[in-house]
VEXFI-620329 format. One record per atom (N, C-alpha, C, O, CB): x, y, z. Coordinates in pm, whole numbers, padded with zeros to 5 digits, always signed. Last residue first. Glycine has a CB too. Layout:
BEGIN
XYZ...
% end
This chain:
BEGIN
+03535+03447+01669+03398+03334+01600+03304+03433+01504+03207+03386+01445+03270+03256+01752+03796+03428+01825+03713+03505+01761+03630+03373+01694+03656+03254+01678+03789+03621+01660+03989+03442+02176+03890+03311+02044+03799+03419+01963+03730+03495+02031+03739+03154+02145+04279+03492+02343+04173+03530+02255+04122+03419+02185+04187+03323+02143+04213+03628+02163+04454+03455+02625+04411+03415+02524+04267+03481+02463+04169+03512+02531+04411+03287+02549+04707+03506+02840+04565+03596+02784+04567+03491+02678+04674+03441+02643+04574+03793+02725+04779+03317+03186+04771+03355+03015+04706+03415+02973+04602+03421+03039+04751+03281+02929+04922+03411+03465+04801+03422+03427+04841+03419+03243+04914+03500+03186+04722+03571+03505+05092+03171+03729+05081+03263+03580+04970+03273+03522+04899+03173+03511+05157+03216+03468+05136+03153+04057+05112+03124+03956+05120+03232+03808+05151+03351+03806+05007+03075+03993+05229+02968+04341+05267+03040+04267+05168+03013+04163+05112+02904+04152+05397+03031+04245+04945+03044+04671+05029+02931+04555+05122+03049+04439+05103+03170+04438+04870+02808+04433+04942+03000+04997+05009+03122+04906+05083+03021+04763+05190+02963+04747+05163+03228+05025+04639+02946+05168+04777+02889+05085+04842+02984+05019+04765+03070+04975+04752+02783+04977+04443+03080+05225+04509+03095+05317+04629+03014+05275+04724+03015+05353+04441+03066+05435+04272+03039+04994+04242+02932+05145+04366+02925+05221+04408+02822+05273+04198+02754+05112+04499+03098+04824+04347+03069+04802+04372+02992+04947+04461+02917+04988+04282+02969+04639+04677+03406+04653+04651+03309+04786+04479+03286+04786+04383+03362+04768+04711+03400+04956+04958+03430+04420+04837+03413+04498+04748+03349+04591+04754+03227+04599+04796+03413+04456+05252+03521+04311+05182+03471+04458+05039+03497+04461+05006+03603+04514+05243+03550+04592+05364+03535+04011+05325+03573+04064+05245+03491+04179+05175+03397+04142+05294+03638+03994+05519+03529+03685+05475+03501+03795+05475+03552+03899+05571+03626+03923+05500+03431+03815+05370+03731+03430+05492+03740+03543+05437+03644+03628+05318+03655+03656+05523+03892+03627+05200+03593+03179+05247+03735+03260+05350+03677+03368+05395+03563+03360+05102+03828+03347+05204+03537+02804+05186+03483+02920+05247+03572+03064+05358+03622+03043+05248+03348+02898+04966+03579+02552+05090+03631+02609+05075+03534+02778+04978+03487+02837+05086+03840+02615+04855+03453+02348+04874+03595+02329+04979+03629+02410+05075+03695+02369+04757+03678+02358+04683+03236+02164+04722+03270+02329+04813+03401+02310+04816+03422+02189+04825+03127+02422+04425+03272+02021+04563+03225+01988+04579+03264+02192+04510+03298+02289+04680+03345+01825+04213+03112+01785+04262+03089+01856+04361+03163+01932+04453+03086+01909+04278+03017+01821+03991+03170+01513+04102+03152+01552+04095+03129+01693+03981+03122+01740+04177+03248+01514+03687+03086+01485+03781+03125+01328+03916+03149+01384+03992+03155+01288+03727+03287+01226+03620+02831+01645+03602+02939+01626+03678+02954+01502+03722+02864+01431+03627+03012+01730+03523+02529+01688+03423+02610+01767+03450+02760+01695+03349+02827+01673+03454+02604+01951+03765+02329+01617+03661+02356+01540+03534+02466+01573+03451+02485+01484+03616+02235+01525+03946+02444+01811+03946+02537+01692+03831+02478+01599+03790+02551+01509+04099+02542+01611+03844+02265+02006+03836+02417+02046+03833+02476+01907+03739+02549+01875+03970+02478+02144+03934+02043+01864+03814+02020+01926+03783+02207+01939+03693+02258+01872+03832+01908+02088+04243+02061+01842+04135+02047+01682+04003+02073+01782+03965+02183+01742+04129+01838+01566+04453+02252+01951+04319+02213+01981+04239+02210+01920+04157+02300+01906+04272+02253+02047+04663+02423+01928+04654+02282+01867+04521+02174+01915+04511+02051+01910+04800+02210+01910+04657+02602+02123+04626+02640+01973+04625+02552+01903+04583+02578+01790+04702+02722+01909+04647+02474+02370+04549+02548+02305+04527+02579+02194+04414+02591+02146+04541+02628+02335+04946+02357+02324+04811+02256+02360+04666+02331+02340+04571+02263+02298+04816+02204+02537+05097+02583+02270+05048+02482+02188+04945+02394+02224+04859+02363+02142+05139+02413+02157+05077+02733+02537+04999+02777+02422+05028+02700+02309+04973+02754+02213+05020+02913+02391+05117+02565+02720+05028+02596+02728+04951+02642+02604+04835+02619+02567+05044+02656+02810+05404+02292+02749+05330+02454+02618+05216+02438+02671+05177+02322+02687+05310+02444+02401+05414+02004+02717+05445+02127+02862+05387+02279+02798+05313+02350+02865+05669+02153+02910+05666+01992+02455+05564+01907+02550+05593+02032+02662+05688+02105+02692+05616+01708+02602+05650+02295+02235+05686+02167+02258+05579+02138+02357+05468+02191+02370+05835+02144+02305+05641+02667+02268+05582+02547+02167+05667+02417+02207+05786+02449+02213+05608+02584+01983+05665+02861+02460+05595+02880+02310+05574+02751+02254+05472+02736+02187+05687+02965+02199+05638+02803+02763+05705+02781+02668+05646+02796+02509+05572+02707+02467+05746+02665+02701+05507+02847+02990+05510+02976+02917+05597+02911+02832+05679+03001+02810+05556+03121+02987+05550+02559+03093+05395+02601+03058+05390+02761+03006+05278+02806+02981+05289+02583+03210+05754+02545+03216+05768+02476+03111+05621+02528+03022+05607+02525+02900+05789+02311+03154+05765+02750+03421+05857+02747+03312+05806+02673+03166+05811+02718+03051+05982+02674+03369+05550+02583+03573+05543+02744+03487+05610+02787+03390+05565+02845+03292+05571+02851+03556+05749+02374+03703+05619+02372+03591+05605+02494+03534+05660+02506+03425+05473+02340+03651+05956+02545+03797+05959+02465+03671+05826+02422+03616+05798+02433+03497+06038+02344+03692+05801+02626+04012+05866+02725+03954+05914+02630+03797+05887+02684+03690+05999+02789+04068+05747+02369+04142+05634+02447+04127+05691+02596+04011+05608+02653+03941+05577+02493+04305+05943+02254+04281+05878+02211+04126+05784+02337+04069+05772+02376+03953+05764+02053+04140+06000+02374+04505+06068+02413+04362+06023+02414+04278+06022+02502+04193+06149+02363+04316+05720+02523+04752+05754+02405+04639+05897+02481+04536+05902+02599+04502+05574+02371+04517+05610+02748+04877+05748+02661+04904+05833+02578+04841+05953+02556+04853+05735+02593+04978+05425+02775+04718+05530+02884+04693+05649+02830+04763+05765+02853+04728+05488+03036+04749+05258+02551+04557+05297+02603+04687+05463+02701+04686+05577+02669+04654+05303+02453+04789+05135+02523+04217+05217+02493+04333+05245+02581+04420+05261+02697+04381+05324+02450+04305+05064+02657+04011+05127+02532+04007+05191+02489+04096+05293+02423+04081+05194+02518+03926+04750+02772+03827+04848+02730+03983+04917+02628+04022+04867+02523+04062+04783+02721+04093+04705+02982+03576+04756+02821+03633+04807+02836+03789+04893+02909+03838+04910+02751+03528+04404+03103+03433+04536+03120+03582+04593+02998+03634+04541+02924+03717+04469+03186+03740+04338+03211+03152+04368+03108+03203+04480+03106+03322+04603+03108+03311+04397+03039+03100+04193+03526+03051+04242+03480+03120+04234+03318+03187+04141+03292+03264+04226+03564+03172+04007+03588+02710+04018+03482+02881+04146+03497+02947+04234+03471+02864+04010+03291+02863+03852+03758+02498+03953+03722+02612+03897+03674+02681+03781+03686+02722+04023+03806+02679+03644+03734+02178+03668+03701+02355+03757+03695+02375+03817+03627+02292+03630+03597+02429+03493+03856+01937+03657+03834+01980+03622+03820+02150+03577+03911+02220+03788+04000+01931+03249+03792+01681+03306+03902+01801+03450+03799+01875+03478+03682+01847+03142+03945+01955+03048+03809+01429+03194+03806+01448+03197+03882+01599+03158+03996+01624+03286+03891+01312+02765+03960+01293+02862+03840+01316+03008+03899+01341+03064+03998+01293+02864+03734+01182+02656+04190+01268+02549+04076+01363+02697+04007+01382+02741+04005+01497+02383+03955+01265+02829+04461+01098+02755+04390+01109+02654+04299+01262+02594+04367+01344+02825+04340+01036+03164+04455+01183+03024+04584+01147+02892+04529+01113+02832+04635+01096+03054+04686+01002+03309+04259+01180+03268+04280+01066+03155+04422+01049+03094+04469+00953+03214+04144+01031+03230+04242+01499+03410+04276+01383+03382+04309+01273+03438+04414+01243+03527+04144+01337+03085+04264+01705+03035+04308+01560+03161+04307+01485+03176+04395+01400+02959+04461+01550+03225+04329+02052+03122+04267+01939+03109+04273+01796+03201+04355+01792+03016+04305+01960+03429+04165+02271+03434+04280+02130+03327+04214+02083+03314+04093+02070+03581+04291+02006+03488+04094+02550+03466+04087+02493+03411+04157+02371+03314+04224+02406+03456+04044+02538+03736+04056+02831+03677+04134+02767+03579+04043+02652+03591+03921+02661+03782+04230+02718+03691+03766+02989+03736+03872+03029+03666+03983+02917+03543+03994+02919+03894+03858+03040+03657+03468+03223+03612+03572+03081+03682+03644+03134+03733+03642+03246+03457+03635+03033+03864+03195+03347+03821+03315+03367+03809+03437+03266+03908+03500+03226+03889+03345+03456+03965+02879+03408+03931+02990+03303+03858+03157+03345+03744+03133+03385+03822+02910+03205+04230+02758+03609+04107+02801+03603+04081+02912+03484+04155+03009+03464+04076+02850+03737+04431+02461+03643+04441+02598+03534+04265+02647+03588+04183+02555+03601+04468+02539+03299+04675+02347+03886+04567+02383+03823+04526+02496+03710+04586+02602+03697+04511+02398+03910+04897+02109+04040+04896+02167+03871+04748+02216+03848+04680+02132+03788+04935+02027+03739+04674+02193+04296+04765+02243+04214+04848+02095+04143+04849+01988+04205+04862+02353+04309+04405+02214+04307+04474+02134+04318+04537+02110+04226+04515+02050+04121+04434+02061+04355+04221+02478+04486+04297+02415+04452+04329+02313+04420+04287+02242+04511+04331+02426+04483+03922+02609+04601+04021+02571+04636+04055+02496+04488+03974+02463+04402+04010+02497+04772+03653+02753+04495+03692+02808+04616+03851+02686+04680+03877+02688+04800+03523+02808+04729+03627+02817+04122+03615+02730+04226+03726+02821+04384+03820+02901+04381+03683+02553+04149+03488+02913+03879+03601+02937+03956+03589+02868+04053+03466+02862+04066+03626+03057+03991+03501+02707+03577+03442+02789+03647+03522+02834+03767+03637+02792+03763+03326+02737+03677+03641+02534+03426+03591+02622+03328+03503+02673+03450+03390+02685+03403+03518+02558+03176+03954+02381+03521+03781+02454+03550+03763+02521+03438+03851+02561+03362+03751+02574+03686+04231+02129+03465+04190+02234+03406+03999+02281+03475+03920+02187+03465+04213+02186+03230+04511+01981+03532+04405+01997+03535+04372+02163+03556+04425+02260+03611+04363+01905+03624+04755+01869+03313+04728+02005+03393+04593+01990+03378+04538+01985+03267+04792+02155+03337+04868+01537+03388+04854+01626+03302+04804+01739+03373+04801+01727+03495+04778+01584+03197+05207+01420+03510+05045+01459+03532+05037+01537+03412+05127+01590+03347+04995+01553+03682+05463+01411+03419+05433+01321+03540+05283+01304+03556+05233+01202+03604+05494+01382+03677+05442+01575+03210+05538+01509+03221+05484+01361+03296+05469+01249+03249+05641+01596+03291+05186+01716+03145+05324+01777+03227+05429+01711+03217+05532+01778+03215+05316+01789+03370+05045+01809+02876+05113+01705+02937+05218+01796+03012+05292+01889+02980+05173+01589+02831+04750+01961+02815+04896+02019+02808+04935+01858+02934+04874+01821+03034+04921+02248+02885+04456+01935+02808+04543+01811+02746+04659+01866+02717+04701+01842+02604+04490+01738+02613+04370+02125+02948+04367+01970+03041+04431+01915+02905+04463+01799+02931+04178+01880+03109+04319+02338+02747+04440+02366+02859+04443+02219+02924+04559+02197+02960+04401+02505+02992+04052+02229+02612+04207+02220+02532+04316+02265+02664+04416+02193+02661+04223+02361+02368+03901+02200+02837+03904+02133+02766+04041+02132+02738+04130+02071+02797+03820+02153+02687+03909+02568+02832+03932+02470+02946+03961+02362+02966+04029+02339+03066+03869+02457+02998+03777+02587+02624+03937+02647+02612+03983+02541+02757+04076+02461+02764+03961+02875+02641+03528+02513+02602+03583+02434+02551+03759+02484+02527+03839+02438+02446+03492+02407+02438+03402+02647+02833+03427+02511+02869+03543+02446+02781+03627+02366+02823+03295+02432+02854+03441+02930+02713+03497+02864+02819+03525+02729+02844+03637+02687+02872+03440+02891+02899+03215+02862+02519+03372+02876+02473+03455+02841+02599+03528+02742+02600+03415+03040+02419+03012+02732+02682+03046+02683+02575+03222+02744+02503+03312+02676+02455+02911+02717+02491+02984+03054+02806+02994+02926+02833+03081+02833+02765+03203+02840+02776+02886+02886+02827+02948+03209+02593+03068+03257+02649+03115+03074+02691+03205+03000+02651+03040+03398+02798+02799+03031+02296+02787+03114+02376+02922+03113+02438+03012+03048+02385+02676+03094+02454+02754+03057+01923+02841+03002+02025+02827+03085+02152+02839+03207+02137+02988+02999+01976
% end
């Protein structure tokens, strides 16, 4: 399984979290603008050899949702609803309930979700939350 290929396919499982009104579009690459409800994937660490051996290694990702213009309200309730451990709107059920993604590895999980937080793309100041998720294979 390459990084690619995992990326694409966590990226995949984050686009079928239902917002309500929209679903959360989702990159598996980084892109130079927005359109917020967005999730972008982004590698991060990766562990090799678990077993001591050739097989088994553990990837982080960071998934950075941007959900809106820091002016926006909504934009503070989507996030809400998207660090929710589990129902409609869950980031980390729509990932970990990802028959398509979990057929690719031996787990899944999302791990934690961080503070929101202001970031600025193209001179927009959007809100957003970064998730950690892990995939071992």
């Amino acid at each position: 399984m390459t990084v690619a290929a995992l990326r694409s396919a966590l990226a995949d499982a984050v686009a079928t979290t239902d917002l309500g009104t929209t679903m959360l579009r989702a990159s598996d690459l980084i892109l130079d603008s927005v359109n917020p409800p967005h999730a972008i994937v982004f590698r991060n660490d990766i562990t090799y050899d678990l077993d001591m051996g050739d097989d088994g290694s553990t990837y982080q990702f960071v998934v950075k949702v941007y959900a809106g213009r820091v002016s926006e309200r909504s934009a503070q309730i989507v996030l809400d609803a998207l660090c929710e451990p589990s129902g409609t709107g869950s980031l980390k059920a729509s990932v970990e309930g990802d028959t398509a993604l979990r057929a690719l590895c031996d787990w899944v999980l999302v791990k934690s979700a961080g503070a929101t937080k202001v970031t600025t793309v193209g001179a927009i100041d959007y809100l957003t939350v970064d998730f950690n998720v892990e995939i071992a294979t």
